[in-house]
C-alpha positions, 0 to 999 in steps of 0.5 A, spaced: 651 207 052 653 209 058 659 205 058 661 206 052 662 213 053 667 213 059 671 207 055 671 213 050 675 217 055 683 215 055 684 218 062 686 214 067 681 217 073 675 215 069 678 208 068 679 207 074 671 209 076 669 204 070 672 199 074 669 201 080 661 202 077 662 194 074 665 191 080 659 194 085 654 192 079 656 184 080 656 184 088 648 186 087 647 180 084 651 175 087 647 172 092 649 172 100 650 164 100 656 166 104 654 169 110 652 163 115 648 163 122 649 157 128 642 156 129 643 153 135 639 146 136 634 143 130 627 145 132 620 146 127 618 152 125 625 155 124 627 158 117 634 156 116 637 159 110 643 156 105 649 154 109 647 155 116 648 150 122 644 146 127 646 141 131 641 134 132 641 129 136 649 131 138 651 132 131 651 139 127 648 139 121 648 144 115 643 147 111 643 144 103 637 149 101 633 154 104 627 152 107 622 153 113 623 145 118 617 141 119 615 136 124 619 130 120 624 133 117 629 133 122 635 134 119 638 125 119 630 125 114 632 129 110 639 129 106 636 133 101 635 140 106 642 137 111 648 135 111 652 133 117 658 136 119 664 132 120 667 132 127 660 134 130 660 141 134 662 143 141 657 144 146 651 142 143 645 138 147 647 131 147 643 128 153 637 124 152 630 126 157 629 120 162 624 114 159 616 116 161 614 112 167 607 110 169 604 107 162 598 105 162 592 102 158 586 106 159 581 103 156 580 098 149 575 098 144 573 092 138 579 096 135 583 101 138 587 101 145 588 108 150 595 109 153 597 114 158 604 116 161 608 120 167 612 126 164 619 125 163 624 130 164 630 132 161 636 138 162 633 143 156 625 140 156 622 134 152 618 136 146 615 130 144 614 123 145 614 116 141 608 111 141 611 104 139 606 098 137 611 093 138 618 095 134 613 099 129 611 106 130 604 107 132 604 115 132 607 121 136 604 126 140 607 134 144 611 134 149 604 137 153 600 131 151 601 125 156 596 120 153 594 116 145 590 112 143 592 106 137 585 106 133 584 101 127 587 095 131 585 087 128 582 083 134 589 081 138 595 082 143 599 089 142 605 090 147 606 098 147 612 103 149 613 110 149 620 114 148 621 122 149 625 126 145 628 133 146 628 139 141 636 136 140 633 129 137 636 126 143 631 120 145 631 116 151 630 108 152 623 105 152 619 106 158 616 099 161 611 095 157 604 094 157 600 089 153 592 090 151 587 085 147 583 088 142 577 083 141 575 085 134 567 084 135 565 088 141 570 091 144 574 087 150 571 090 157 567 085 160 567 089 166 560 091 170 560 096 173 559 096 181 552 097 184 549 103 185 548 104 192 544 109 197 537 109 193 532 113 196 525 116 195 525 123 195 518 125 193 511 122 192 505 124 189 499 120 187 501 119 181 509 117 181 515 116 185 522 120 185 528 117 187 536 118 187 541 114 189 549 114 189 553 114 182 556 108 181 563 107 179 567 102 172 573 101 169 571 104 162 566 109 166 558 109 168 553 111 162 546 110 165 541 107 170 536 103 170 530 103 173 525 098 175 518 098 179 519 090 181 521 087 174 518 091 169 523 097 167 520 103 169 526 108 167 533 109 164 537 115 165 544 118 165 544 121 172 543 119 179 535 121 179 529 119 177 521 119 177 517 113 175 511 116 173 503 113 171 503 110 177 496 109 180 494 112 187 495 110 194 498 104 192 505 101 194 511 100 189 518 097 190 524 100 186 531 098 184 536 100 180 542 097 175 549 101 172 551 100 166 557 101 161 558 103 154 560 096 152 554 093 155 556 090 162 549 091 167 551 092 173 547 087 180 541 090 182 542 095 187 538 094 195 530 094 193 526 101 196 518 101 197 514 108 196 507 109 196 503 114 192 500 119 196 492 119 196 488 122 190 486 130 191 478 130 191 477 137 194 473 135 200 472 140 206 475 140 212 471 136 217 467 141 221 460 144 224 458 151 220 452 153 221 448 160 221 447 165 215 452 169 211 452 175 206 453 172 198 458 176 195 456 180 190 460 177 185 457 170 186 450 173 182 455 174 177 457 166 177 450 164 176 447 163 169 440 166 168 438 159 163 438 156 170 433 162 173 426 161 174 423 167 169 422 173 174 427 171 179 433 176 180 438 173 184 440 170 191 441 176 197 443 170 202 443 163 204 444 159 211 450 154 209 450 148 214 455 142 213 456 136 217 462 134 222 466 129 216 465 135 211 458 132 207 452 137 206 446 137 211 441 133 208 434 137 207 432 144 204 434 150 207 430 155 207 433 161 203 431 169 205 431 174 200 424 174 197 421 174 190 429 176 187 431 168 190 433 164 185 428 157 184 433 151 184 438 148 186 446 150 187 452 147 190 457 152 194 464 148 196 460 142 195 454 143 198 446 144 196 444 151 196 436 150 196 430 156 195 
């Protein structure tokens, strides 16, 4: 009605504001398809928008369709979101990061291998790493992570390299090969570990032994001890200590100890070492002459149970205690003062008799 309204007017002013209402409608409904952005370098994570530019491995890509990047879909895998610029761009990173050196095998398992590497370098930074298996690709990890293990392997030999790669999709050459065999049924590593040394005694009692040793090393990494009183396996731990208990006392007993790994591998057994349990606790009196009288303490006519009185008798006032010099009680009875309050029987005081 609006529109109709001013048509309706035939003064040039008013259609010349028309005009200008129309044209300011269409361009808020047009799209900014137009306005583009160099991104600089491709990288994950970044929301690109429709007709902005990235280089990539030296090449400068454009954006088909808006779209946040993800881990995989660098610009060459995914024509649908990119197209290459012809001519490529100036300026771009187009160095490659230097091949990962130190590949190592850091472990096997009956199905799986363990790598690791040394940092490759590169003029902006290396921001991830390629693992082969071969020519096929195992897997892929960070830039920060140094280290991959290749799971679900059939028994057999691999041959494995790594590559880096920097935020421009540069890649470098392949490091230096190495090979691992994977048995398929157990594990390939028949490795003992090396045999524990430094076993000492560390305490006894009348009952058992206590015993440390030296940690022992392996290729895949120790996972226990056992512990042997002569052949009979008397403990197994998984630290450098150990107490072999129920052993009876006074009695000699020699000790060794075997490493041991997760695949199985026992180690030699390490120098034998004897200890002798200490002499069982009987409580018996220091070895020497008392003789005379003491006073009992209130409290020892407390302890005595009145059942074992004779009726009518009170309790013990005093008494003489005489022992011998090896700590036995002085044979005979002893004379006990107090009168009628003396208890009739017999007590034992620290092992001795105490006698009316």
């Amino acid at each position: 009605m609006m529109y109709r309204a001013i048509q309706a007017r035939r003064s040039t002013g008013f259609r010349t504001l028309t005009f200008l209402l129309i044209a300011a409608l269409l361009l808020s409904l047009t799209p900014l398809t137009g306005l583009a952005a160099d991104r600089g370098a491709w990288a994950p994570g970044v929301a690109y928008q429709t007709n902005d530019t990235a280089s990539y491995s030296g090449k400068i890509y454009t954006v088909l369709q808006s779209h946040t990047s993800q881990i995989g879909w660098e610009p060459p895998n995914v024509p649908a979101l990119w197209k290459e610029t012809a001519g490529g761009g100036t300026g771009s990173d187009t160095q490659a990061p230097a091949a990962p050196a130190g590949l190592r095998v850091n472990g096997t398992t009956s199905s799986s291998v363990s790598l690791s590497w040394t940092a490759a370098t590169d003029n902006v930074a290396v921001t991830g790493y390629d693992i082969y298996r071969g020519s096929v690709l195992a897997g892929s990890v960070s830039g920060s992570t140094l280290s991959f293990t290749n799971t679900g392997l059939a028994a057999g030999t691999y041959s494995f390299t790594v590559k880096a790669k920097d935020a421009a999709g540069n890649v470098s050459a392949a490091s230096g090969a190495v090979s691992a065999t994977v048995s398929g049924s157990g594990g390939s590593d028949t490795q003992a570990p090396s045999v524990p040394a430094g076993l000492k005694v560390t305490g006894t009692t009348s009952s058992s032994v206590s015993l440390s040793w030296t940690a022992s090393t392996d290729n895949t990494g120790v996972t226990g001890y056992d512990v042997y009183r002569g052949t009979i396996l008397a403990a197994s731990v998984s630290g450098t200590t150990a107490i072999v208990t129920g052993l009876a006392a006074s009695t000699s007993y020699t000790f060794t100890v075997k490493a041991k790994d997760a695949a199985g591998n026992v180690s030699a057994a390490s120098s034998s070492i004897s200890a002798t349990t200490a002499t069982s606790a009987g409580g018996t009196l220091p070895k020497r002459l008392l003789t005379g009288y003491d006073r009992l303490l209130a409290q020892l006519h407390q302890q005595l149970r009145q059942s074992e009185a004779e009726p009518g008798a009170g309790g013990i006032r005093y008494y003489r205690r005489q022992l011998r010099r090896n700590g036995s009680c002085q044979p005979g009875r002893r004379n006990v003062h107090g009168g009628p309050e003396s208890l009739v029987g017999t007590r034992r005081l620290y092992g001795c008799r105490l006698d009316p």
